[in-house]
C-alpha positions as semicolon CSV with decimal commas, in nm:
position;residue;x (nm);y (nm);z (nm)
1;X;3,229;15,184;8,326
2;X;3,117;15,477;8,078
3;X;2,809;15,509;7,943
4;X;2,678;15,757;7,706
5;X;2,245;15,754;7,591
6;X;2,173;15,983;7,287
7;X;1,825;15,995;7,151
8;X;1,746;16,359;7,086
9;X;1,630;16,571;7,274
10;X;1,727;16,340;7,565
11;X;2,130;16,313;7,633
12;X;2,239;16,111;7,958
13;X;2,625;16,066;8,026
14;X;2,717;15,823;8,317
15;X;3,026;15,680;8,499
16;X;2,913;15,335;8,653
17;X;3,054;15,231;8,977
18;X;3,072;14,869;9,024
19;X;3,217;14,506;8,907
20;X;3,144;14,169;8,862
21;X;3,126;13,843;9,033
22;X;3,279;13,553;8,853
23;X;3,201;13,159;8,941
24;X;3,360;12,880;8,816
25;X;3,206;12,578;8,959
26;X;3,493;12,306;8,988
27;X;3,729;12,088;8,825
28;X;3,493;11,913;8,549
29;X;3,341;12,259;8,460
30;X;3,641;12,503;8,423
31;X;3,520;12,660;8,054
32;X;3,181;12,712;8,255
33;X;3,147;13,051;8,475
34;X;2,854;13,249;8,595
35;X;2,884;13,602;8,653
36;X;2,668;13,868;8,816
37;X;2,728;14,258;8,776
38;X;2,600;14,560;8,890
39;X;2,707;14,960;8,793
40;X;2,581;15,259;8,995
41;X;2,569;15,626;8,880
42;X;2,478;15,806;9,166
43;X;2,379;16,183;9,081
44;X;2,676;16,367;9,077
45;X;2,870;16,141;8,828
46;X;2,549;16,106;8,646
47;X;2,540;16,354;8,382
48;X;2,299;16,590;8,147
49;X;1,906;16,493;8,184
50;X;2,026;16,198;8,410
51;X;1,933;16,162;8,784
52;X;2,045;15,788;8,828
53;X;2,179;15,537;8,615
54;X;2,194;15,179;8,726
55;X;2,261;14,846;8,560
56;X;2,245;14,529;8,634
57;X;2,353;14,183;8,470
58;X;2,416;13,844;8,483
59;X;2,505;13,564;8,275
60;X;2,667;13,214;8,193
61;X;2,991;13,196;8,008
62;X;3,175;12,907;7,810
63;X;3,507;12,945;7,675
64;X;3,566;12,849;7,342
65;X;3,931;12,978;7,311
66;X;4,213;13,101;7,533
67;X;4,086;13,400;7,536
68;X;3,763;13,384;7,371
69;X;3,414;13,347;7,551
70;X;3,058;13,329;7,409
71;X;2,788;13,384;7,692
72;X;2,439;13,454;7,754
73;X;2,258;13,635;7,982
74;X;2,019;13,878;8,099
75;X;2,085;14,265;8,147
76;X;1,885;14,571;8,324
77;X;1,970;14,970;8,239
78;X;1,747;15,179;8,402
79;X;1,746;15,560;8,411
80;X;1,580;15,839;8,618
81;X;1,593;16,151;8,440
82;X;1,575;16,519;8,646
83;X;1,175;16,456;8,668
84;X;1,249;16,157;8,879
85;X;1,085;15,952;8,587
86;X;1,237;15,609;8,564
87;X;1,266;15,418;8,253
88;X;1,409;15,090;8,188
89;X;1,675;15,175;7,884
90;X;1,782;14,790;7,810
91;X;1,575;14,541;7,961
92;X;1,582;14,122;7,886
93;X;1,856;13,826;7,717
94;X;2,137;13,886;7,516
95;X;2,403;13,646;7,394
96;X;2,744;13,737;7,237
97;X;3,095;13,691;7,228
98;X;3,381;13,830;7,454
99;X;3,739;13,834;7,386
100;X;3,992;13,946;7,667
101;X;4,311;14,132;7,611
């Protein structure tokens, strides 16, 4: 995964290492899954004022279409910067849709 954190003077570029368990619990529950994530940027694939980028995630998904998903879960992006300060970007729920190619 790719991530890119502007907010002047402060630019961090990262490419997460990582994936995604899915669970679907059985037979009466197929349009229910749970899925946990993680992403590492260690420091050499971590970019400009970026030490270490990690996220983490995890959430309950229904499907509502072939294709089509709405979820919601909880999510964690933390950086540490050169200065070894660490600061939680994106931290708490989110719900949303999700529609696979």
């Amino acid at each position: 995964r790719a991530y890119a954190l502007f907010n002047d003077p402060i630019n961090v570029y990262a490419i997460g290492l990582g994936g995604a368990f899915i669970f679907t619990p059985g037979m009466a529950y197929t349009r229910v899954s749970i899925k946990v994530g993680a992403h590492y940027a260690p420091d050499i694939i971590t970019l400009g004022d970026g030490k270490l980028f990690v996220e983490y995630e995890a959430s309950i998904d229904y499907q509502i279409l072939t294709r089509g998903f709405i979820y919601f879960g909880y999510r964690k992006i933390q950086v540490e910067f050169d200065n070894s300060a660490k600061v939680a970007i994106d931290k708490g729920g989110h719900i949303g849709l999700r529609i696979n190619f």
